[in-house]
C-alpha positions as CSV (number, residue, x, y, z in Angstrom):
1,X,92.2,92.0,71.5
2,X,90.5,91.2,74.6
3,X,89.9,93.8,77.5
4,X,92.9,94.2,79.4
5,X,93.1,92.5,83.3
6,X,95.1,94.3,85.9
7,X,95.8,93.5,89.3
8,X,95.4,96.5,91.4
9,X,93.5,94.6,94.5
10,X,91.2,91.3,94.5
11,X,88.0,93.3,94.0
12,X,87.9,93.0,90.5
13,X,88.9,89.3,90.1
14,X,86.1,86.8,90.8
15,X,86.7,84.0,93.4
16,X,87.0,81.4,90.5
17,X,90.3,83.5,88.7
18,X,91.7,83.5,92.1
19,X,91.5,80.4,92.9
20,X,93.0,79.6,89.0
21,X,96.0,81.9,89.4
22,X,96.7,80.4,93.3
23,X,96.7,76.5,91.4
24,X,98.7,78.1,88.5
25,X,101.1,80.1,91.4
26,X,101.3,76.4,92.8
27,X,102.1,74.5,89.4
28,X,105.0,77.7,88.1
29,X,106.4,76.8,91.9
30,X,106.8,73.0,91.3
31,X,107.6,73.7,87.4
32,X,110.0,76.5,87.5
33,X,111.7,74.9,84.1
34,X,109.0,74.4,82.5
35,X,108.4,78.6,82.1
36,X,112.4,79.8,81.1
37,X,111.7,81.0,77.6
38,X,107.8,82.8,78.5
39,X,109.1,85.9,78.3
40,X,111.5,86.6,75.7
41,X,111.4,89.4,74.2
42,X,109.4,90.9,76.3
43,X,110.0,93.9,79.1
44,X,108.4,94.6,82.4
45,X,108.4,98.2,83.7
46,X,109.1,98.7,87.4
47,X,107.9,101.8,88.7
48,X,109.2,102.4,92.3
49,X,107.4,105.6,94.5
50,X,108.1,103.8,98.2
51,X,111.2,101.6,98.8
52,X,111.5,97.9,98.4
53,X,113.3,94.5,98.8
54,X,111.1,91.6,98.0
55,X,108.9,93.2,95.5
56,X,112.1,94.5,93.8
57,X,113.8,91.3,93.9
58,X,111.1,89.0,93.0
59,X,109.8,90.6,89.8
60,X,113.1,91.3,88.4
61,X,114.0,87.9,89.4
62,X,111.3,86.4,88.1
63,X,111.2,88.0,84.8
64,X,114.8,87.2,84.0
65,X,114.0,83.4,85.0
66,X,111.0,83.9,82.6
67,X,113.2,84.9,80.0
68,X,112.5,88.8,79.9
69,X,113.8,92.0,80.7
70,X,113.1,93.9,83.6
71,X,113.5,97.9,83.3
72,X,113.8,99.4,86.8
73,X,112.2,103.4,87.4
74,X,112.7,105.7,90.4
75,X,109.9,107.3,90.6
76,X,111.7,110.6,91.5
77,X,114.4,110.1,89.0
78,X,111.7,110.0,86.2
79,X,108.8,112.4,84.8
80,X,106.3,110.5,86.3
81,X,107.5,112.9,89.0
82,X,106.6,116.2,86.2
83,X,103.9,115.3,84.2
84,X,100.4,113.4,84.3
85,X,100.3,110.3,85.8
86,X,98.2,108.5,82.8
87,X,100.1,110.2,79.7
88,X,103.6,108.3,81.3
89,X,101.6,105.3,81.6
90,X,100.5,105.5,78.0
91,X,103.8,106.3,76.8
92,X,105.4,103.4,78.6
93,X,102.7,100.6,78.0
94,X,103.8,101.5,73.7
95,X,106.9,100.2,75.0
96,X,106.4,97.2,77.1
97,X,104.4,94.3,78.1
98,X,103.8,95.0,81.5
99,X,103.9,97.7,84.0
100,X,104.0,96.9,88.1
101,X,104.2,100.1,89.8
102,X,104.5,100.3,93.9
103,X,102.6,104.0,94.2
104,X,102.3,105.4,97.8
105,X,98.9,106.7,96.6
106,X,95.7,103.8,95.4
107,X,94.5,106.9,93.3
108,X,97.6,107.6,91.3
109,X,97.8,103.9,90.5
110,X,94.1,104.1,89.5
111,X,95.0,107.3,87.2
112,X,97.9,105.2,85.8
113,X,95.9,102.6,84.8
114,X,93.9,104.3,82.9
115,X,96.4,105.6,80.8
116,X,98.0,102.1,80.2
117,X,97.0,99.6,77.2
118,X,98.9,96.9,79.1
119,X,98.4,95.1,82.4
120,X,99.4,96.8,85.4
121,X,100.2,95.5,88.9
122,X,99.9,96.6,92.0
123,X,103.4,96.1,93.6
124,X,101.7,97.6,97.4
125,X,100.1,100.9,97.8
126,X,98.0,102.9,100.2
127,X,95.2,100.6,100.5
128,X,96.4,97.1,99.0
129,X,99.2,94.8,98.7
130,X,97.9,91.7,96.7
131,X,100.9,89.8,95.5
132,X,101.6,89.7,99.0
133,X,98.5,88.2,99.9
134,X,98.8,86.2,96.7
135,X,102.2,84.9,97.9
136,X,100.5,84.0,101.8
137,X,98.1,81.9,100.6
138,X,100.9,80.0,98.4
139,X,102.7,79.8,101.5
140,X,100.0,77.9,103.6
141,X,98.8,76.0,100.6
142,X,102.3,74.2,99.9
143,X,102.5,73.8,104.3
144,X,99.1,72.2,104.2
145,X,98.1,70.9,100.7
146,X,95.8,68.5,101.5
147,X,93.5,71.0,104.1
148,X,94.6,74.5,103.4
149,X,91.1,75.8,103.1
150,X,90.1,74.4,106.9
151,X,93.0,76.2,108.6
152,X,92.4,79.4,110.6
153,X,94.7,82.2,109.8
154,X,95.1,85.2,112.2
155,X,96.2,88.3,111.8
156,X,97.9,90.7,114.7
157,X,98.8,94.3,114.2
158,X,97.8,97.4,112.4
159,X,95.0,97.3,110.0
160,X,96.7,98.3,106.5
161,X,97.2,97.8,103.2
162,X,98.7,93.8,104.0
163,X,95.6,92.8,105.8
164,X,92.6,94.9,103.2
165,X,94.5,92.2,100.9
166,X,94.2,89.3,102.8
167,X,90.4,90.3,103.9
168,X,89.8,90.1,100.4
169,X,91.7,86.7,99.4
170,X,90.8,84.6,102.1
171,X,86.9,85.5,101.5
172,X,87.5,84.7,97.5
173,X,88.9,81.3,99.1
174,X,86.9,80.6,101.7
175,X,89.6,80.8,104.3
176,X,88.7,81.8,107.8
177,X,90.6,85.5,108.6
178,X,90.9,86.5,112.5
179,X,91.7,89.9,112.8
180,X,93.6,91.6,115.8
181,X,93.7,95.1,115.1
182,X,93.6,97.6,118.2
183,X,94.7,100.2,115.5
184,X,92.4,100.5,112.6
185,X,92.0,103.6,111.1
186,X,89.3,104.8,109.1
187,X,91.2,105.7,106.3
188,X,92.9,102.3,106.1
189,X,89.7,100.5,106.0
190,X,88.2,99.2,102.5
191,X,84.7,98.8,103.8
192,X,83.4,96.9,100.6
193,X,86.3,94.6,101.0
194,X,85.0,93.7,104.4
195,X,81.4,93.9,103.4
196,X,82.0,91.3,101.4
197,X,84.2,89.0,103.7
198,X,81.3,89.2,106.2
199,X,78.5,88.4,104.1
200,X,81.0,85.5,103.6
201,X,81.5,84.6,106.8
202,X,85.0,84.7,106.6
203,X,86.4,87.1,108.9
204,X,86.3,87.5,112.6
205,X,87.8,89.9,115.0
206,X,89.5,89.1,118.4
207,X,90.7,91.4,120.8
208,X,91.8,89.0,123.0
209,X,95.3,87.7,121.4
210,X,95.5,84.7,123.6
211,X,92.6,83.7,122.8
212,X,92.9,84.5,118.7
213,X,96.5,82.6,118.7
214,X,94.9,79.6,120.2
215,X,92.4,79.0,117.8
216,X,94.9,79.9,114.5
217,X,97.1,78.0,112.6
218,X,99.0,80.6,111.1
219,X,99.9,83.5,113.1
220,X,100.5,86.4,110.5
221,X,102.4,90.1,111.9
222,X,103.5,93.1,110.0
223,X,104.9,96.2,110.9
224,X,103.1,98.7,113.4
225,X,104.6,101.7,111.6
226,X,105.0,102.1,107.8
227,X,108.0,101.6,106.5
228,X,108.5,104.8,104.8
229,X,107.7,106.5,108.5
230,X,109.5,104.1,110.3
231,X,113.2,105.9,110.5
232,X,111.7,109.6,110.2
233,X,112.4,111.5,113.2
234,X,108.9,113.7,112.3
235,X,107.0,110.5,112.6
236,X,108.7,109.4,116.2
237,X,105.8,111.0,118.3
238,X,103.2,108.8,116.5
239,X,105.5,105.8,116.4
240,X,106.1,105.9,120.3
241,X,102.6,105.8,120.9
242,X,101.8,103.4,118.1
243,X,104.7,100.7,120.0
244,X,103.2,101.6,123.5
245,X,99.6,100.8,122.2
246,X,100.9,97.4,120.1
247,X,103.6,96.1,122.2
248,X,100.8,93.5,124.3
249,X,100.4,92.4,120.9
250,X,103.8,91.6,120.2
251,X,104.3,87.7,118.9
252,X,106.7,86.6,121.2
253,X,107.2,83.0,122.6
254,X,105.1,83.7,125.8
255,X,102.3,84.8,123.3
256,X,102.8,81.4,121.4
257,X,103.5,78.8,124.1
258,X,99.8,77.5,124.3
259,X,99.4,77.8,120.4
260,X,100.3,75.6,118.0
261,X,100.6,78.2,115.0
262,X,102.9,78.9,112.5
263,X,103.9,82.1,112.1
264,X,104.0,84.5,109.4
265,X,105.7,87.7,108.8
266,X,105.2,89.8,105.4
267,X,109.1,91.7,106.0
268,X,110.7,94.0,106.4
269,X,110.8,93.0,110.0
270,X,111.3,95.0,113.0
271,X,112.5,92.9,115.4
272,X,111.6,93.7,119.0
273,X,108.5,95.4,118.2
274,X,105.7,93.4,116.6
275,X,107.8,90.0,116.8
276,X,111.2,88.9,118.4
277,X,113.8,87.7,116.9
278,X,113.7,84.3,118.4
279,X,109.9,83.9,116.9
280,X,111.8,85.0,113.7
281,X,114.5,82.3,114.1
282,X,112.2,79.4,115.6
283,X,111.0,76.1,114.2
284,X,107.8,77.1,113.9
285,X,108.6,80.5,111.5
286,X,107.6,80.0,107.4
287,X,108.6,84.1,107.0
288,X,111.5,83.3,105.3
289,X,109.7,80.5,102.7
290,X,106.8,83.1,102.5
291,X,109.1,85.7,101.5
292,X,111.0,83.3,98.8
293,X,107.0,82.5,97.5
294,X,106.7,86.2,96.5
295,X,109.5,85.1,93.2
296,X,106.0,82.2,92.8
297,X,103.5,84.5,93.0
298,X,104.8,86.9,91.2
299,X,105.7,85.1,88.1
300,X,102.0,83.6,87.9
301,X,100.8,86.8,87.9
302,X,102.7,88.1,85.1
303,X,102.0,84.9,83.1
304,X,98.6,85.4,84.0
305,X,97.9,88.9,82.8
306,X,99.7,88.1,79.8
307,X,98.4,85.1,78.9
308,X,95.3,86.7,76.8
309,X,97.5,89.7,75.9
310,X,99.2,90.3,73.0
């Protein structure tokens, strides 16, 4: 048997797979019939540590259309919670094909890989999110087939796990990332990512939004706060300052009146902080079709991983 692939960020995947799984993402989307049966008979374990819609949705979604089984696991409800981290993953990858497992912490999904002897995913931790990013790039290639790789994407808000991920895709791609981050800190930063994004030439940073939005074609936001910190009344010190710090950078239709942009949004949204909820409602939004590409992404990345895995 071959040496098992994961996807725990883009690091370890060489420009040429991405661009193969993005083509293959773009084919499954066209061709959702032509993958129903893929996955009988086979399972997918869903580890959940932090809380989730899409990523929930999506790959239980899109294993069922596949033709598999989805098991979902509450982190707190199981003994990943009790015992080591890799002797869990070793015991579940004897029963399964495939693991995705949405950790808070990049070095517990580390530790759980090595304990697997089946493909894990990352489904978003600390540091990464790359079926989001995976997802993004699906997004802008089926709004621009025919010139995706000339448009300029930019990126307003904190830097975090969402934009390490799309550092590291759009420099795979050769994709041109503008980054407007007044909040960036050090802990949050994957300097080899951006290392290698600037050797590159790839990325860019902008602290002048106007003038970022102007030049982008996609205008991509996320949340200032993290979700799990968002509605926690120990974190509301830190998130007042965080929304008096971002709120210039808000996308807003007086941000986007000289731009031409579409705009992106990775959800959950928080409308009235980083975006408003007419931006969110406007012609020129894709978040919805961006969010419905995650089902996509995700079931190329399973077909993927598995396809040299028995």
């Amino acid at each position: 048997m071959s040496q098992v692939k994961h996807l725990i960020s883009w690091k370890d995947w060489t420009d040429g797979e991405i661009q193969e799984l993005l083509d293959f993402a773009v084919y499954v989307k066209k061709n959702r019939v032509y993958f129903s049966g893929h996955m009988s008979g086979r399972s997918l374990a869903m580890l959940f540590q932090k809380t989730s819609t899409r990523t929930r949705v999506s790959f239980e979604a899109g294993m069922t259309e596949l033709g598999g089984h989805a098991i979902f696991l509450d982190w707190m409800a199981s003994n990943f919670l009790l015992s080591d981290i890799d002797f869990e993953g070793k015991y579940l990858s004897s029963n399964v094909a495939i693991i995705m497992a949405r950790l808070k912490k990049h070095e517990d999904l580390l530790v759980l890989k090595s304990g697997s002897t089946v493909p894990v995913i990352n489904g978003c931790c600390n540091l990464f999110h790359p079926c989001q990013s995976l997802a993004d790039i699906l997004t802008i290639v089926m709004d621009s087939p025919n010139d995706w790789k000339k448009k300029q994407v930019c990126y307003i808000g904190v830097h975090n796990n969402v934009a390490n991920s799309l550092v590291e895709i759009t420099a795979a791609l050769g994709i041109h990332l503008i980054l407007v981050t007044p909040i960036a800190a050090k802990e949050s930063i994957v300097a080899e990512a951006i290392d290698r994004a600037q050797k590159k030439g790839t990325v860019s940073w902008e602290m002048d939004v106007h003038k970022a939005v102007s030049h982008a074609d996609y205008v991509y936001t996320d949340t200032w706060v993290d979700m799990e910190f968002f509605n926690d009344p120990k974190y509301q010190k830190e998130k007042e300052e965080r929304i008096q710090m971002m709120m210039p950078y808000q996308v807003n239709a007086d941000l986007m009146k000289h731009s031409k942009a579409k705009v992106m949004h990775d959800m959950p949204i928080h409308a009235g902080y980083e975006i408003t909820r007419e931006m969110v409602e406007s012609d020129r939004s894709i978040i919805f079709t961006q969010a419905e590409n995650r089902l996509d992404a995700q079931k190329a990345v399973i077909l993927k991983l598995l396809e040299n895995h028995q």
